[in-house]
N, C-alpha and C positions, 0 to 999 in steps of 0.2 A: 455677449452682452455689450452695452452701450452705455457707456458713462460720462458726465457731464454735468458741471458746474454753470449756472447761468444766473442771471440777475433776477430778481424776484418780476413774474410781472401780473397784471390784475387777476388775471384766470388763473392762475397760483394761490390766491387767496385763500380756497376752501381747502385744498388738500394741507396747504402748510398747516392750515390752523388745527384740522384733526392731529396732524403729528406730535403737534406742540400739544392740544391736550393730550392724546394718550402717550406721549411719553412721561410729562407730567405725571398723571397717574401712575401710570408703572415706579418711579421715582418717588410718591409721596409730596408731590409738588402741585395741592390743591390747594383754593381757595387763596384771600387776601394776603402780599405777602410774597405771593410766586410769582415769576415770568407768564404762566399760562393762564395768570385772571386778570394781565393785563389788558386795556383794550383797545393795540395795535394786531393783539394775537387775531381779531375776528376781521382784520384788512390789512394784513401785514405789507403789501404796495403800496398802500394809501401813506404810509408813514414813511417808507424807505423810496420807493421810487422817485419823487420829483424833487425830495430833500435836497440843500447842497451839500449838504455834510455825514452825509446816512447810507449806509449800502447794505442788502440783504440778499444773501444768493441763496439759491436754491439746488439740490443734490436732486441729479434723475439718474436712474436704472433704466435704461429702454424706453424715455419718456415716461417713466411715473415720479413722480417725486417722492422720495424716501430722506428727506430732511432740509435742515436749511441753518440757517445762522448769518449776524451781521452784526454790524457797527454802527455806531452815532453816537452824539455828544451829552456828555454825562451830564443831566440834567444843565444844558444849556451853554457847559462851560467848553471853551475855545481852545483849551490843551491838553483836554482829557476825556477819552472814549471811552464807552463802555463796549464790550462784549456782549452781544444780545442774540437772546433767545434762541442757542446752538441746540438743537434739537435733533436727535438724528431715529429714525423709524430703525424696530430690529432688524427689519432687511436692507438697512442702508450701511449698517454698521462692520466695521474691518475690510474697508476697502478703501481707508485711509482718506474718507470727505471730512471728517471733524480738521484732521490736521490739514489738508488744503483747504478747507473755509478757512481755519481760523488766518493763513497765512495771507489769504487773500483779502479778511477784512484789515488785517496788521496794514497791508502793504497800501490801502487804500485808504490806510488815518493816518500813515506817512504823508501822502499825497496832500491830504486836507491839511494839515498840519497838527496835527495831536501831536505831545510828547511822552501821553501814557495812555494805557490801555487799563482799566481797570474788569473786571469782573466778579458777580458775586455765583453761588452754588450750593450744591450739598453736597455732606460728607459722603451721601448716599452712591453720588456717581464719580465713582472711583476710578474708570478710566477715563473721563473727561479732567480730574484732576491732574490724574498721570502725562496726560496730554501738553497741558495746558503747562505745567513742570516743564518737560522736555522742551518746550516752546516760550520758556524763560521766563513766566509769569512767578512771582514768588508769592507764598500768603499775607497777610497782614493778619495782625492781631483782632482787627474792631472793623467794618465797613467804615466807609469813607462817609463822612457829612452828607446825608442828603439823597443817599439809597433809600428808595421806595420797598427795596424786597426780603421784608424784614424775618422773614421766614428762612431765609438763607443761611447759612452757617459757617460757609467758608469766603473768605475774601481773595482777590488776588491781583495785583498788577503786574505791568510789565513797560520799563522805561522804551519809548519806541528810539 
């Protein structure tokens, strides 16, 4: 097999978006509220690709894509990222893309200059928590001011 992380680009579009909704589903992560009724999920390059401040890669198996996940600025603000829409397909999963996405959006909101990482979730996906722990994000009590995805349950940063 052949594996490889790469930047999101426009012919990417359809496959990510199916992942991002049927993981969705599988999780309970429908409708207003979630990541997956957002609507960068139905062009996810249009939003991350020519960004200055946004990156979205992509997870391929042998050239398919089996997930994806990225960064950009939390609702607008210049020191603080969000962790966005980490979505991984079940056959993408334990082969260790969740932890090198998330390490490669981390290293790329260094770069921009972010000093935190924020993240929202559900209790439901429990080894994206576990992940996301080990990788030094801690909970908060309440989301942060001005999160759209109110359907979430779990909060979480990480000072970069």
């Amino acid at each position: 097999m052949n594996y490889s992380i790469d930047i999101i680009a426009p012919e990417n579009d359809k496959q990510i978006c199916e992942i991002i909704m049927q993981v969705g589903k599988e999780f309970g992560a429908i409708g207003e509220g979630f990541g997956p009724s957002d609507a960068e999920v139905q062009a996810m390059s249009r939003y991350y690709l020519d960004a200055l401040s946004s990156r979205y890669f992509v997870a391929k198996i042998d050239g398919k894509i089996v997930g994806g996940g990225g960064v950009a600025a939390f609702n607008g603000n210049t020191e603080i990222c969000e962790l966005k829409k980490l979505f991984l397909a079940p056959e993408g999963r334990g082969f260790g893309f969740g932890k090198t996405i998330t390490e490669q959006c981390l290293n790329y909101a260094r770069t921009k200059g972010y000093k935190k990482c924020y993240l929202d979730t559900l209790s439901s996906m429990k080894a994206a928590i576990c992940l996301y722990e080990k990788m030094g994000f801690s909970r908060l009590a309440k989301p942060i001011d001005g999160t759209i995805h109110s359907g979430c349950d779990v909060w979480m940063i990480k000072e970069l």
